[in-house]
N, C-alpha and C positions, 0 to 999 in steps of 0.2 A: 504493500500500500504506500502510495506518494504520503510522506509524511508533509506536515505546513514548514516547516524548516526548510525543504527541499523547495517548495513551491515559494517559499519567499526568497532566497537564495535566488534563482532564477530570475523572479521580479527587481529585485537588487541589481542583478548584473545589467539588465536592461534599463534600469534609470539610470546607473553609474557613466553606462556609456552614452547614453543621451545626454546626459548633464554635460559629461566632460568634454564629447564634442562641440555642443553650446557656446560653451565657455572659450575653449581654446580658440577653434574655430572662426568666433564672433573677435576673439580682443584681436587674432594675428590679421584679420581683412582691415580692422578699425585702427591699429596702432602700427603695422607692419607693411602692408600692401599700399604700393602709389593707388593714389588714390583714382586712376586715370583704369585702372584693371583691377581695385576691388568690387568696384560696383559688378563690372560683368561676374565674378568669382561668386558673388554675393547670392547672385539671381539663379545662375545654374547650379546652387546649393537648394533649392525653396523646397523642393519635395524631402530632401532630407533634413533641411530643420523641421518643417511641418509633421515627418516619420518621429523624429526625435522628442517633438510635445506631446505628439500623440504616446509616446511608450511611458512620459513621463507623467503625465496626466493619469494615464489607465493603473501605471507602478504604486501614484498617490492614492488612487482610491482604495486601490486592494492591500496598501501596507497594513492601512489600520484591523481590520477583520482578521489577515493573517496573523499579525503580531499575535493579537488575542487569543488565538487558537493556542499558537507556540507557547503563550505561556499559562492557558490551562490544559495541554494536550492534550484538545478534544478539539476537533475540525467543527463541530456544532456551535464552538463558542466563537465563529467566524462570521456564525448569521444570529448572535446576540446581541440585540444592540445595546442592554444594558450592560453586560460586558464592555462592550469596545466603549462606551462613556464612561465606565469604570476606569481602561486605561487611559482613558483620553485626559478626564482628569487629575488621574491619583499618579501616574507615574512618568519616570524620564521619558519613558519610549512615547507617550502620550505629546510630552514636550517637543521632543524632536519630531515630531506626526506634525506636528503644528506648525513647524519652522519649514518643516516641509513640504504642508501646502500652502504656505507664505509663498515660497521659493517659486512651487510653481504658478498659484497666480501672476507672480512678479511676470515671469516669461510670461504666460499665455498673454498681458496688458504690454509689457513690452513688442511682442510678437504683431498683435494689431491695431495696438494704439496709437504708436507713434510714430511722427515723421519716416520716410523713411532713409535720409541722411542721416537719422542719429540713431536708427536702428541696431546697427551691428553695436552702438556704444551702449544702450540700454539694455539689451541681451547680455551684452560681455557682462554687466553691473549684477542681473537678475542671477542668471548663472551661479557668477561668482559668490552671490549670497547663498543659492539653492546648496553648493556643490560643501560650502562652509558650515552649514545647517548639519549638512549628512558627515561631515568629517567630528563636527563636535559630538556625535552620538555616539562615536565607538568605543572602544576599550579606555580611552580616555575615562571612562566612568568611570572603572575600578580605581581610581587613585581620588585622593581627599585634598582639598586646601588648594596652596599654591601651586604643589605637584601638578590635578588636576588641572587648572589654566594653564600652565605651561604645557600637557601634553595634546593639550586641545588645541595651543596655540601651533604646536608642531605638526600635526596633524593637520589641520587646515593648510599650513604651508606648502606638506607634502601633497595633497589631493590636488591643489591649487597648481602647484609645480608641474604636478604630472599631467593634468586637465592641459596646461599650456601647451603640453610639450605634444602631447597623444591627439588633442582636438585639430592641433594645427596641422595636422598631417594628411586633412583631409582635402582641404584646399588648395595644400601642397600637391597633390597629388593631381587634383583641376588644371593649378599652375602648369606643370613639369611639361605636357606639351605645347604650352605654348611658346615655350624658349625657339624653337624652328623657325615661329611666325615674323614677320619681317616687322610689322606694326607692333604689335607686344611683345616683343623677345624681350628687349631690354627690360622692360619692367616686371617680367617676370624673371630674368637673371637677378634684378635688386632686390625684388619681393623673396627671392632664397638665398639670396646673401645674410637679409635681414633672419633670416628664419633659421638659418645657419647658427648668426652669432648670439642672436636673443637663445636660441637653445644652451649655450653653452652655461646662462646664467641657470636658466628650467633644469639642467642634466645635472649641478649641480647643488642648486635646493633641495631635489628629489633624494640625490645619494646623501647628503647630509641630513635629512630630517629622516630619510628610512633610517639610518644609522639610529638616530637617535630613537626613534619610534621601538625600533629592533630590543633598545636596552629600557624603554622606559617600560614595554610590555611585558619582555621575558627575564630582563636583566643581562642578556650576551646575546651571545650568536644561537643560532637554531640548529645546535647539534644534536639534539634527543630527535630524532626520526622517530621512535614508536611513539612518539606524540604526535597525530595529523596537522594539527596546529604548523609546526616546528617546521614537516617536512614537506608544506606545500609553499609555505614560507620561503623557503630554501631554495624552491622550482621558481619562485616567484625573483628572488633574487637572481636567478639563472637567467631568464628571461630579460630582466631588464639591463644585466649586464650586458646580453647581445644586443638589446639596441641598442647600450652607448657605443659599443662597439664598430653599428652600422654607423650609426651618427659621428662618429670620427672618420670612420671609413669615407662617408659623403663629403663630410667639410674641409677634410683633407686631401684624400685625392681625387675626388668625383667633379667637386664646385668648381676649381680653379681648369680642369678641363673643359669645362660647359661651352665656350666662345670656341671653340676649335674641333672637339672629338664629338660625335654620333655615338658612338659606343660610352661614352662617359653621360649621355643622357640617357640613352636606353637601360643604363646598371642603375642608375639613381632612380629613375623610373619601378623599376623590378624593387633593389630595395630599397623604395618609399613604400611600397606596398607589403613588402616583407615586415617592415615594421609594423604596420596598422593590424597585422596577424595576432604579430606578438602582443603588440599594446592590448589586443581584444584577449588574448588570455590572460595576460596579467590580469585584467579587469576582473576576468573571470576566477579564478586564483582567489582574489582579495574578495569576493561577493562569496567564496564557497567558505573560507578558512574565516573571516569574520564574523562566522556565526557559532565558531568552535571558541572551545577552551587553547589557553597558551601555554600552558605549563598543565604537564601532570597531577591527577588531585589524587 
């Protein structure tokens, strides 16, 4: 039997990455891209922001029912609504239900309410609140006092970091052929210039507040493998080391061939795309082992 762990899990992985490409996506067209080729990047994005509110919209409604089930483990306490206002008011997860669907009003009123020159700027904002909302609900809880702020504070860093780095990969990906085009080359060579070296700041939040993330949860590294916790953690770290790996691999020897080799677009091409694999498991990784224990009881 599908247990609500498993089915919220799922639900999780699909907001994490609607959010986070929201987020990335929206600030690198708004702060990164000439503004002469974000507008076009912007429009042939609509169907996947509009897939992206819709997953996060349908993730909002059904977090709350699941939650409740999970924590009376009874899937009937899914379609109780004096339960789900029990958690709605008495506990954190009620709290973060709330910032949550803060977050996503925000987008869906961003999304059609305003101008739309300043669109990508009030998405990037909504996002970055949505994405902030779900970083301060996690393991972050277990710790009391200052602790607590401080790992909430890391944690938002880190979701924030990685949302930059992972969302922006998709318009990267829109970008990369038009470097050929005689009218937009250029500005889509500057637009991954810029995408280049702002990563280098995202690649490096990321590794430093996982690090810290790493010691404020478990206290070290994640060497106890018969803890699933520990050992998906681990795959997880696997994973994103290969993108930085690819992500040097591009900025170092892929980008400065761009004006001259065919074959230095076509690899960065392949992996831009290798990445967005990766990135979608991590995601996936962090929605399954989020919902586990970190240490052995």
């Amino acid at each position: 039997m599908i247990t609500p762990e498993t089915v919220y899990s799922a639900c999780r992985f699909f907001l994490d990455v609607a959010a986070l490409y929201l987020w990335g996506s929206s600030a690198y067209l708004w702060l990164l891209v000439p503004a002469s080729l974000s507008g076009n990047i912007w429009a042939r994005q609509y169907w996947l922001r509009a897939l992206a509110l819709g997953s996060i919209v349908a993730a909002t409604i059904v977090a709350l029912p699941f939650r409740s089930a999970i924590l009376s483990e009874d899937w009937a306490q899914a379609f109780d609504f004096s339960a789900m206002l029990d958690v709605l008011s008495d506990t954190a997860i009620g709290t973060a239900w709330i910032w949550q669907a803060a977050g996503t009003a925000a987008l869906l009123l961003a999304h059609v309410a305003t101008p739309m020159r300043l669109r990508a700027a009030t998405m990037t904002v909504a996002a970055g609140f949505l994405l902030a909302g779900l970083a301060a609900s996690g393991h972050a809880a277990m710790n009391t006092g200052w602790l607590r702020a401080l790992h909430r504070g890391n944690d938002i860093v880190h979701v924030l970091a990685g949302g930059a780095w992972f969302g922006a990969l998709i318009p990267v990906a829109f970008i990369l052929p038009l470097l050929s085009d005689r009218q937009a080359g250029r500005d889509a060579t500057t637009a991954l210039v810029r995408f280049s070296t702002a990563g280098h700041v995202a690649v490096g939040a990321v590794l430093i507040s996982g690090v810290a993330n790493m010691f404020l949860i478990i206290g070290g590294f994640p060497l106890d493998w018969s803890v699933t916790y520990q050992l998906l953690l681990s795959l997880k770290i696997l994973l994103v080391l290969s993108m930085i790996g690819l992500a040097i691999l591009h900025r170092y020897v892929l980008v400065p061939k761009l004006s001259w080799s065919h074959g230095a677009v076509t690899a960065l091409r392949i992996g831009t795309v290798v990445e967005i694999v990766l990135a979608l498991a991590v995601v996936g990784l962090v929605a399954w082992f989020g919902m586990l224990e970190p240490v052995a009881m």
